[in-house]
C-alpha positions in Angstrom: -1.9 -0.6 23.1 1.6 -2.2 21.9 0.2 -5.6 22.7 -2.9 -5.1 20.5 -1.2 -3.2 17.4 0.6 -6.8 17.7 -2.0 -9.0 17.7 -3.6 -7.4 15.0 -0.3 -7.5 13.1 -0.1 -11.3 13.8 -3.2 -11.7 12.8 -2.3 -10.9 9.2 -0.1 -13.7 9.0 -3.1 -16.1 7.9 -4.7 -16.3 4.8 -8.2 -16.1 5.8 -7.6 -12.8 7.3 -5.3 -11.7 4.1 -8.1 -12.0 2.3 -11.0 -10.4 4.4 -8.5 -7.0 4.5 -8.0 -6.7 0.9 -11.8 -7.4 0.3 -12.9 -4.7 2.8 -9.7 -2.3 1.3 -11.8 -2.5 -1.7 -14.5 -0.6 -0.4 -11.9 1.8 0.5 -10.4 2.2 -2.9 -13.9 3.2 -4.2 -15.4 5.6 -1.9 -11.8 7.4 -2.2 -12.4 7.4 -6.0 -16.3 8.4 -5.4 -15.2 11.2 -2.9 -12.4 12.8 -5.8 -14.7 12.6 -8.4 -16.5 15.4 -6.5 -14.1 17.8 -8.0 -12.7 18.5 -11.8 -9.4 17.7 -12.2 -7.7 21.2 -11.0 -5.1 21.0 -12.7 -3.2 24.3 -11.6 -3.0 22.3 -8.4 -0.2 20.3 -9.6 1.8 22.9 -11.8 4.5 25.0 -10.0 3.6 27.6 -7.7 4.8 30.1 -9.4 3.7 29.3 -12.6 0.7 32.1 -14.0 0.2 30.4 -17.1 -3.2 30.6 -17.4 -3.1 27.9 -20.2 -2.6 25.7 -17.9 -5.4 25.4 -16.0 -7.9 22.6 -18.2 -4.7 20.7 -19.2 -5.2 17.1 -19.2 -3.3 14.9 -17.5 -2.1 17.2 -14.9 1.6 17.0 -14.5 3.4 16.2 -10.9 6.2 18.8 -10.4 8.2 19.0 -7.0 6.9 22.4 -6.5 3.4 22.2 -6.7 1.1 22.6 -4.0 -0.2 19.3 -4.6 3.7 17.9 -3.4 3.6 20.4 -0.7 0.1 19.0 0.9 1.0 15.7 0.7 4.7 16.0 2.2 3.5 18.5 4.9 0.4 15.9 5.3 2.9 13.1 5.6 5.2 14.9 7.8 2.4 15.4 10.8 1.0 11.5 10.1 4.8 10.4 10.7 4.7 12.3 14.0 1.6 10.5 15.1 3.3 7.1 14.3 1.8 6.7 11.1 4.7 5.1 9.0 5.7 2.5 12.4 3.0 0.2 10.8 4.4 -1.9 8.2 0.7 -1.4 5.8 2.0 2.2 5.3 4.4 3.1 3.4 5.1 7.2 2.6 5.1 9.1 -0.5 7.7 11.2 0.7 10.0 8.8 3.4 12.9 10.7 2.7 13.5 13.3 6.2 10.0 12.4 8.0 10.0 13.9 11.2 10.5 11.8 14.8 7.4 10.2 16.1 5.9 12.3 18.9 5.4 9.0 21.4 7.7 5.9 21.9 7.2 3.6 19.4 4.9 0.9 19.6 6.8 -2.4 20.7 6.0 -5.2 18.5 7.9 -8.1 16.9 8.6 -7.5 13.0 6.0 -9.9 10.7 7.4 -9.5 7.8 10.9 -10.2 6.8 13.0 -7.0 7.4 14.6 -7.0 4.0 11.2 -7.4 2.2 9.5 -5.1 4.6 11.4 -1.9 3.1 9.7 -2.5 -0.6 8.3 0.6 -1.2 6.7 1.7 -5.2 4.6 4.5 -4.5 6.7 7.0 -6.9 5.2 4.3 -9.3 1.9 4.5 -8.4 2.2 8.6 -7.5 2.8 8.6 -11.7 0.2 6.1 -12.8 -2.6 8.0 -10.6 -1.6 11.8 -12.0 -1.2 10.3 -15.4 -3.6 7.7 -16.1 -6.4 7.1 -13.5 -7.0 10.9 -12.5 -8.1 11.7 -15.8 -10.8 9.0 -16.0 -12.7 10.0 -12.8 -12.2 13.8 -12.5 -14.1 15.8 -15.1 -12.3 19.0 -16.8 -12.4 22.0 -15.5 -10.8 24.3 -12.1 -13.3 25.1 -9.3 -10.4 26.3 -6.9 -11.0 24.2 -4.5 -7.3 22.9 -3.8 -7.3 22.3 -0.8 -10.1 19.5 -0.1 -8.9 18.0 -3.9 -5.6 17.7 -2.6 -7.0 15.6 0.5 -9.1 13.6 -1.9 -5.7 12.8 -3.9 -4.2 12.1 -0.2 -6.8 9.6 0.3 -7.0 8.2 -2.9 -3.1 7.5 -3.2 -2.8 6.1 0.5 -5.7 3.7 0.1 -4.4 2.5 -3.3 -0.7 2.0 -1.6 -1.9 0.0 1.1 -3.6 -2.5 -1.3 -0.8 -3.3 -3.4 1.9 -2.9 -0.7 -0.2 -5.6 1.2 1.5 -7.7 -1.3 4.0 -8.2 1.0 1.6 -9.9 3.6 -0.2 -12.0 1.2 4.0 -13.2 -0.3 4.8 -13.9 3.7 2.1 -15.9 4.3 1.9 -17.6 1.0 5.7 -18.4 1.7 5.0 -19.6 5.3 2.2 -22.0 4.3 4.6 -23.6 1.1 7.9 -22.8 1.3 8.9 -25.1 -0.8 7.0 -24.4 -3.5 8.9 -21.1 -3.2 12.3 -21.9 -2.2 13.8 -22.9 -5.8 12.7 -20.4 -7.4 13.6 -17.4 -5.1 17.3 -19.1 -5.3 17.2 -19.2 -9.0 16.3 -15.9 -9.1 13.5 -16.9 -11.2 10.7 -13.9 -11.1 8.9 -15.7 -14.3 8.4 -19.0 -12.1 7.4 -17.0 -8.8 5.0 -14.9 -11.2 3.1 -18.1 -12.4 2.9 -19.2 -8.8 1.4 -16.2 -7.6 -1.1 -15.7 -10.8 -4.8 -16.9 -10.6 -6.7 -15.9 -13.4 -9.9 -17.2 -11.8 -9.4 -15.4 -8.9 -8.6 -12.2 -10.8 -11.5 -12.1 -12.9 -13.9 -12.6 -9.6 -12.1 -9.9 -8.1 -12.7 -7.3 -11.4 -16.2 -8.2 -11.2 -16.8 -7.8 -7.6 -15.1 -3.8 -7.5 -17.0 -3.5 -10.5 -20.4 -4.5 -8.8 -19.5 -2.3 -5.9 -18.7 0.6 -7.8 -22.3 0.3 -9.0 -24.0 0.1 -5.6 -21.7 2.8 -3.8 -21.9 4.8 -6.8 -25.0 5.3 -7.7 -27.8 7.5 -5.6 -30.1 5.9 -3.3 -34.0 7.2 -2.8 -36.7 5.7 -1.7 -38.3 5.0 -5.2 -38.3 1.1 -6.2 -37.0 1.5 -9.6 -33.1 0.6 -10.0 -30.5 3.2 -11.0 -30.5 4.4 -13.9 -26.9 3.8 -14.5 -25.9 7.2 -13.7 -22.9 6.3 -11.3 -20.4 8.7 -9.4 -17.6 7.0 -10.6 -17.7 4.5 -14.0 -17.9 1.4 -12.4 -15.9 -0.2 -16.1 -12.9 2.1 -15.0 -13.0 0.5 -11.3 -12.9 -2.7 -12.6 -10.2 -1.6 -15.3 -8.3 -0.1 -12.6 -7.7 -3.2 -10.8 -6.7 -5.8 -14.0 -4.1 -3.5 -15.6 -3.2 -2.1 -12.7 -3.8 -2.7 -8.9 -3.7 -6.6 -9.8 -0.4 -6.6 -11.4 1.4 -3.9 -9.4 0.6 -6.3 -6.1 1.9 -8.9 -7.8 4.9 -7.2 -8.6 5.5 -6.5 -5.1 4.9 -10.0 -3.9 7.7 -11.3 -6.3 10.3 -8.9 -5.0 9.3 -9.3 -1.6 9.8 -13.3 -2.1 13.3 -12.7 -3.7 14.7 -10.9 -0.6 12.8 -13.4 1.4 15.6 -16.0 1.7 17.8 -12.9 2.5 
């Protein structure tokens, strides 16, 4: 089993295969999204447990407090995933890393791909804020239907899908370091993040990728019958906020973690 977890690990170290992960991690981004938009945003879910303020209830955007039960299902959540061995694999990266348990089994025995001071990068209080704040309120509708519990989960998967594609940042800086490293090298020792910025920016490439989530959204989004006519645009999730969600923010937050990963890469 240790052999294969390190193949597959290998595997990543090639651009081809870079790409073909963060295409299918797509489709995994936007059924997360269509499977949350089941449920209103709930917001008493992320006040304080002990808070009765009825008020509360249809805010908009919720707010993320340390008490909530929405921190205590993703922690406790967390926690058992770190037992299974979770967090070994350098894709994941925890909400929570601080005190996660000891894995249950040895751990798997594999050589390190990326570089260990790079591999550590880790931005998901960033993205915790940004998906509470900004993107939740965009695909949830208003309204409580007390259903905590399987919204929670949805905001699990949601937040874990959405990590994994912008920490895979630090694959696509490795290998884009391996293949040139001189086209790197300068800069990193300059210290110059506006130079390894412009490297790592393709607007071409960006816009394709906007407009392919965007096109998915519309076909995993809409619902399928047997009739010939197309949809009628009704869609589970606004395909415009899908395609929003990855220039201004899944776009630019990889990229973000590419150019610190490259500046610990000569470390």
């Amino acid at each position: 089993m240790a052999q294969r977890g390190s193949s597959y690990l290998d595997s990543l170290l090639n651009l081809e295969s870079v790409r073909k992960s963060l295409v299918r991690q797509e489709d995994s981004i936007i059924f997360s999204l269509i499977e949350r938009a089941k449920y209103p945003i709930n917001s008493a879910l992320y006040d304080d447990v002990d808070d009765d303020d009825e008020d509360k209830i249809n805010k908009d955007p919720p707010a993320h407090s340390s008490a909530s039960l929405f921190h205590f299902f993703v922690r406790e959540s967390e926690a058992l995933q770190a037992k299974a061995g979770r967090y070994t694999s350098p894709e994941e990266n925890a909400f929570f890393p601080d005190n996660l348990p000891s894995l249950l089994l040895p751990p798997p025995d594999h050589t390190p791909v990326l570089h260990p001071p790079g591999a550590c990068i880790n931005i998901n209080e960033k993205i915790l804020n940004l998906y509470l704040k900004t993107l939740l309120p965009l695909i949830a509708a208003d309204g409580d239907d007390g259903n905590y519990a399987a919204t929670a989960a949805s905001d699990l998967n949601c937040l874990q899908a959405l990590s994994r594609r912008i920490h895979f940042g630090k694959f696509v800086a490795e290998v884009k370091f391996r293949d040139a490293p001189e086209d790197y090298t300068p800069a990193i020792r300059a210290k110059d993040t506006e130079a390894l910025m412009k490297l790592l920016t393709f607007e071409s490439v960006e816009e394709m990728i906007k407009k392919r989530v965007e096109k998915k959204a519309m076909i995993f989004g809409q619902d399928v019958d047997l009739k010939e006519n197309d949809s009628n645009g009704d869609y589970k999730v606004d395909p415009s906020i899908v395609s929003k969600l990855y220039g201004e923010w899944v776009i630019p937050l990889t990229k973000s973690v590419q150019v610190e990963y490259l500046l610990r890469r000569l470390d």
